[in-house]
C-alpha positions in Angstrom: 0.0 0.0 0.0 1.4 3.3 -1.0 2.2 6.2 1.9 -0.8 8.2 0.8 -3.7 5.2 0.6 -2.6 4.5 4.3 -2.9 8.3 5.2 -5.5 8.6 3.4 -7.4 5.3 5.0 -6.1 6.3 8.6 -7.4 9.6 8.1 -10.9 8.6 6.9 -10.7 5.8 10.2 -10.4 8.6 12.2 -12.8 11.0 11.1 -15.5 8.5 10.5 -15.1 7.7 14.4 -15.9 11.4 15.5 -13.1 12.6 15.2 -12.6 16.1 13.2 -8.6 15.2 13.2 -7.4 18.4 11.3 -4.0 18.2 13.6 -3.2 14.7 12.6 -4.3 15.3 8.5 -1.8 18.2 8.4 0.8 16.1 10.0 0.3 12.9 7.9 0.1 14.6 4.5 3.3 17.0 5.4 5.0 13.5 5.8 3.5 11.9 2.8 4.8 14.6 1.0 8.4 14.6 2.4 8.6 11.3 2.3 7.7 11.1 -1.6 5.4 8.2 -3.1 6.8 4.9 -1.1 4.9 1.9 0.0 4.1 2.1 3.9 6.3 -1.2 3.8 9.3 1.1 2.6 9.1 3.7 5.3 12.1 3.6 7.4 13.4 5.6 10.8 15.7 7.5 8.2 12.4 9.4 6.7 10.8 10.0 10.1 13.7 11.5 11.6 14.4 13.6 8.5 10.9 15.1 8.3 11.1 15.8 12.5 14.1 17.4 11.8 12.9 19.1 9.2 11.9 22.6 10.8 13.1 24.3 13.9 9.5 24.1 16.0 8.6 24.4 19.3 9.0 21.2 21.9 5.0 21.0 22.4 4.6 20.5 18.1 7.1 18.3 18.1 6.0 16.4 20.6 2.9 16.1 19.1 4.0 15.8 15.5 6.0 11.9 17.1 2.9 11.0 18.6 0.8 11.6 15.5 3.9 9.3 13.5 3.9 6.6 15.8 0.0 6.4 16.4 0.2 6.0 12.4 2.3 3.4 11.9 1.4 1.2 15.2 -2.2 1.2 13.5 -0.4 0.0 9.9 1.9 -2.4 11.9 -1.0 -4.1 13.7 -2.3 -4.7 10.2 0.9 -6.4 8.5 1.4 -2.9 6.3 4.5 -2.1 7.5 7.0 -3.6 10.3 8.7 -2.0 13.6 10.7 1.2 13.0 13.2 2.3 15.3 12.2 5.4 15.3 13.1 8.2 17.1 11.9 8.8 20.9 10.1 12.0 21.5 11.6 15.5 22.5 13.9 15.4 25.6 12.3 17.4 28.7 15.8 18.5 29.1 16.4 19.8 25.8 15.6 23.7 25.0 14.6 24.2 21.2 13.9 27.8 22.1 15.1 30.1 24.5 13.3 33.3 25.7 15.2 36.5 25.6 14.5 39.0 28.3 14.9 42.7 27.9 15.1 45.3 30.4 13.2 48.9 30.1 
């Protein structure tokens, strides 16, 4: 199955659940995209990392951006689509993406 049928079928199993999942369809298709017209079977840590790394964002998106991947692909795994990735673990706590600048008066 090609990366955009399984967005495209996750997407639908969401929204026909409730779900308005806007968040998660942005997400999905910005990976599909990045990660060009590949079988689910062909994804590999390599692309997830790369799109994560992709743009300097806040620790909160891409927090959420890792739980929208691995939501994904544990639902395509649990249907023989695709097999484990070692992918990435989420943002460190630790680690500062952005730091605020204070100015005095």
């Amino acid at each position: 199955m090609k990366l955009y049928d399984g967005v495209e079928q996750y997407i639908y199993r969401k929204q026909s659940s409730g779900m308005e999942y806007k968040p998660g369809r942005s997400c999905l298709s910005a990976f599909q995209r990045h990660a060009g017209d590949i079988e689910i079977s062909e994804v590999r840590a390599v692309h997830v990392t790369a799109f994560l790394d992709a743009k300097l964002v806040s620790r909160s998106t891409l927090h959420t951006k890792h739980l929208i991947l691995l939501r994904f692909f544990e639902y395509w795994i649990a249907r023989e689509q695709c097999r484990m990735l070692r992918c990435p673990s989420g943002p460190s706590r630790n680690k500062e993406i952005c730091s605020p600048h204070l100015h005095s008066c």
